[in-house]
Steps between C-alpha positions, in 0.01 A plus 500: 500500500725546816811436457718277670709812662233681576363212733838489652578837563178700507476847373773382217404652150763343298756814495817392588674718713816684440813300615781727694794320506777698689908428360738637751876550397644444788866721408463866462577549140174638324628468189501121565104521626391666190680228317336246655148669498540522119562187470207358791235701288589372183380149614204596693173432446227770411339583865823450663684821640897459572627730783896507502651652786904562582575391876542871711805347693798204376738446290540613140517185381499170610819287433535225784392452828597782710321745233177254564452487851498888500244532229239304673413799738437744201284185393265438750448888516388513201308137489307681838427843337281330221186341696308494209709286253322163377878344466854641578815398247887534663706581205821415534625125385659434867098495588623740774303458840263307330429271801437796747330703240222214458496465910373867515380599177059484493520359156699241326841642410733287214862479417583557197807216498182244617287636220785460210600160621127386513405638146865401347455141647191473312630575172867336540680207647843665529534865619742701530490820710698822400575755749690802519821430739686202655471574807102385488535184326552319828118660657370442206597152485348465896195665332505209177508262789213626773249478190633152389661602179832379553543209272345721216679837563812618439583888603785688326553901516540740226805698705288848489469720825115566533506839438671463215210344262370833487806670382568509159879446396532201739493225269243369735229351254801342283639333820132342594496390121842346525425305833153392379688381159697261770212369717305407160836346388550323780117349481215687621238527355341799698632852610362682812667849560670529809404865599186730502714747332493248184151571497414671173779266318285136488293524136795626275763204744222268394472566149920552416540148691202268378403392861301647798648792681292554807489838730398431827327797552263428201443112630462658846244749373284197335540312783396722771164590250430158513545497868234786577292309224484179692433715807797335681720681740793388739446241734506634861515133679863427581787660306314798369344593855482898523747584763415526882501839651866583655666773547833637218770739665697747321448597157289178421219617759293649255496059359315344844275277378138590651396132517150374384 
């Protein structure tokens, strides 16, 4: 009997083909990108392939808004250089260019703060997000609000530079325990880690505390999977037009959008 695929999309013999799903860290730190590779292939499904790359050009790390807006370059390099992705993932928690990335990108491209919030929201009524420094609880906040989590999410920060979760002798991991202590004290019911350099710490969080501990780069990972599996990709009527052809200057030229 033929079945109902086949009739759909002739020539289809059931195989389902490989999913490519492309995670860009969009500082320079490699270190960071095999981190959060590790951690993107332990969740992935047999058939999918994870390719991490480390932006060529930005900041080392990205702590606030200045160190964003000059990541986003290094970004849509690297978004650009990979035509054949099925799905594109930004990881850092700021969801760094995300808008422009999905603007140009060819294939769907997810945030990894928007994937956390949407898989923590489904498992949770109060969340509390932990990040690494002060200084980006207030975007992240703005961030809580744009996807309409603001009555359900509260954002705190662990007081660790970036870099510094990789270095041992930092106290790092005991100062995300003590600030997650405080959130859960303090009510929620839900933890989403406020940095793709938490990555690889989610499963043993969730097990010492009793209560979900979500990565965004794992619930971006599912999400863009079922993204290419729904055969959905980014909406080019309105906000997500590609960009009209124009002409950059300086040392942006190489940028200029070519237009449809």
């Amino acid at each position: 009997m033929t079945n109902f695929a086949s009739r759909l999309h002739p020539g289809y013999d059931g195989a389902m083909a490989p999913t490519r799903i492309l995670i860009v860290n969009p500082n320079t730190t490699v270190t960071m990108t095999e981190t959060i590779a590790a951690a993107a292939r332990a969740v992935a499904s047999p058939g999918t392939e994870i390719v991490a790359v480390t932006s060529a050009m930005g900041p080392v790390s990205i702590e606030g808004y200045y160190d964003e807006a000059f990541a986003v370059p290094g970004l849509i390099q690297a978004l650009l250089s990979a035509q054949d992705a099925d799905a594109g993932i930004i990881a850092c928690f700021d969801d760094t260019g995300l808008d422009a990335a999905r603007s140009a990108a060819p294939f769907p491209v997810v945030g990894i703060c928007e994937a956390a919030l949407v898989t923590a929201g489904q498992l949770a009524k109060r969340i509390a997000v932990v990040t690494t420094l002060p200084r980006s609880v207030v975007p992240l906040q703005e961030l809580v609000r744009r996807y309409g989590f603001a009555e359900r999410v509260s954002v705190t920060a662990c007081n660790v530079a970036v870099l510094d979760l990789e270095k041992p002798g930092t106290g790092a991991e005991e100062k995300l325990c003590a600030e997650i202590e405080l959130a859960l004290d303090k009510g929620a019911e839900a933890i989403v880690l406020g940095c793709a350099g938490m990555a690889d710490l989610s499963a043993a969080l969730s097990r010492k505390f009793g209560v979900p501990v979500i990565d965004g780069v794992a619930a971006a990972v599912k999400q863009a999977e079922a993204l290419v599996g729904l055969k959905l990709t980014t909406s080019r009527r309105g906000a997500y037009a590609l960009p009209g052809a124009k002409s950059y200057t300086g040392s942006l030229k190489e940028f200029a959008p070519k237009g449809v």
